[in-house]
C-alpha positions as CSV (number, residue, x, y, z in Angstrom):
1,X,13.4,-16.4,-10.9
2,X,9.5,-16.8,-10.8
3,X,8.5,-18.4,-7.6
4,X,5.4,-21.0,-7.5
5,X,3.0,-18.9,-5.4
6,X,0.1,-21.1,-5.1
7,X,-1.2,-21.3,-1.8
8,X,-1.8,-24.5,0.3
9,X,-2.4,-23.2,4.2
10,X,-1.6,-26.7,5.5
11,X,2.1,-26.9,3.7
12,X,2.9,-22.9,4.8
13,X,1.5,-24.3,8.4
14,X,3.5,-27.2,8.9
15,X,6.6,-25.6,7.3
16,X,6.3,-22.6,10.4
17,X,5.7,-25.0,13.0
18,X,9.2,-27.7,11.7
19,X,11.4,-24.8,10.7
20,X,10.5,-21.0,11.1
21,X,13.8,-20.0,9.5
22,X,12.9,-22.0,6.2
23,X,9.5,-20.6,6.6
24,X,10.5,-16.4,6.7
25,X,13.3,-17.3,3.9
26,X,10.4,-18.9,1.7
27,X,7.8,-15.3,2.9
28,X,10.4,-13.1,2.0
29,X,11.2,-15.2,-1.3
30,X,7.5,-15.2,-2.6
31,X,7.3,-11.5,-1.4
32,X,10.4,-10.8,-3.3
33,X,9.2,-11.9,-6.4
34,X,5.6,-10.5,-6.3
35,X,6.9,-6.9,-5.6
36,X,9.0,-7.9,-8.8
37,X,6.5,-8.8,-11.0
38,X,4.5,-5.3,-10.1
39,X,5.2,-2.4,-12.4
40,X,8.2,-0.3,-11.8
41,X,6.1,2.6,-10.7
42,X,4.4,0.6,-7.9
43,X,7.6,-1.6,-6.5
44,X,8.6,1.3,-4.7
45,X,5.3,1.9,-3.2
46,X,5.1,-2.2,-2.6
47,X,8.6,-2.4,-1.0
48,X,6.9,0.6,1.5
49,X,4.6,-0.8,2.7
50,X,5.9,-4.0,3.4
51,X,8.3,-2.1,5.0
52,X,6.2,-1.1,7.2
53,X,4.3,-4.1,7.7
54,X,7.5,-5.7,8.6
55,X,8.0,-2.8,11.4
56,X,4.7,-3.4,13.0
57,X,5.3,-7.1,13.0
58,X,8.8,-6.5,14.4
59,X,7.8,-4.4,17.2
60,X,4.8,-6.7,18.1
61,X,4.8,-9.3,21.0
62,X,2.6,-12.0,19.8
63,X,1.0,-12.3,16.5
64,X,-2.2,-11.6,17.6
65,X,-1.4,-7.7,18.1
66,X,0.7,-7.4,14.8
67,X,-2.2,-9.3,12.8
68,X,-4.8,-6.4,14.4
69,X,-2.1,-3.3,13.8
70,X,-2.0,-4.1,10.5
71,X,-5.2,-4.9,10.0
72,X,-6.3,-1.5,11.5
73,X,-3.6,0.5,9.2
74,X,-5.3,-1.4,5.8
75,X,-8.4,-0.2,6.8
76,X,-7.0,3.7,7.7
77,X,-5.2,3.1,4.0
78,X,-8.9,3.0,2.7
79,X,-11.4,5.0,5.4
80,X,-8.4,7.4,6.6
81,X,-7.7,10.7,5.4
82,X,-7.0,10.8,1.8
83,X,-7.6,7.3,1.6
84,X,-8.7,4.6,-1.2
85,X,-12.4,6.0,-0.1
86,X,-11.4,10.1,-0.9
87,X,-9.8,8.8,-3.9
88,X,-12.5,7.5,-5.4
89,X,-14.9,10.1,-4.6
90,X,-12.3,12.8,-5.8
91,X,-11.6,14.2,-2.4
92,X,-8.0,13.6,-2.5
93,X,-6.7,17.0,-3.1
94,X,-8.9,20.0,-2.1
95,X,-8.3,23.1,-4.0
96,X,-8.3,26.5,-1.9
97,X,-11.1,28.4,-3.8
98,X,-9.6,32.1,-2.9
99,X,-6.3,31.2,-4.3
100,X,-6.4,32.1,-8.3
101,X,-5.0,29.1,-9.8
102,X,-4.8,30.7,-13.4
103,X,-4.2,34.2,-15.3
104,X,-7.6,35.9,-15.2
105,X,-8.9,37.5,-18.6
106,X,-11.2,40.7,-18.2
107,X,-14.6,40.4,-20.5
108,X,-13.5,43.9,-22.2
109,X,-10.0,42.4,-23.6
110,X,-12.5,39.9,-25.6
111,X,-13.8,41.5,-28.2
112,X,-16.0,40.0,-31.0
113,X,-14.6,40.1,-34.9
């Protein structure tokens, strides 16, 4: 079922404030289907990390601190450790340089024809 996902702040708004339970049924529906409509490779990852935002929201006591937990663990997803940021610049795997990663060929076993 495709779900109209537009986005009108006011109707979401006044929807929270009449009837919260309507309001996380419709969240969870729109986040159903958006995690749906992503690529089977990445609903796995999707359904992770909403997990997780779901945990931090969960475990909050007001908004306020959930918005700025998660808002600091988007930003460790880019800056952090083997984040968007090392991805980019290629610095997401570091290979140990003394570790042989291959068979080594000596220069006499080549010889020219």
């Amino acid at each position: 079922m495709k779900i109209d996902q537009s986005f009108d702040f006011n109707t979401w708004k006044e929807l929270a404030e009449k009837d919260p339970a309507a309001f996380e049924q419709q969240r969870q529906a729109v986040l159903e289907s958006t995690i749906n409509e992503a690529s089977a490779g990445a609903r796995q990852r999707l359904r992770g990390l909403q997990w997780r935002i779901d945990m931090e929201r969960a475990q909050c006591s007001n908004p306020t601190l959930s918005f700025l937990k998660i808002y600091k663990q988007m930003w460790g997803a880019v800056y952090g450790k083997n984040g968007l940021l090392d991805a980019l610049n290629c610095k997401v795997q570091h290979v140990d340089e003394t570790t042989p990663t291959g068979k080594i060929l000596p220069f006499d076993a080549v010889r020219p024809r």
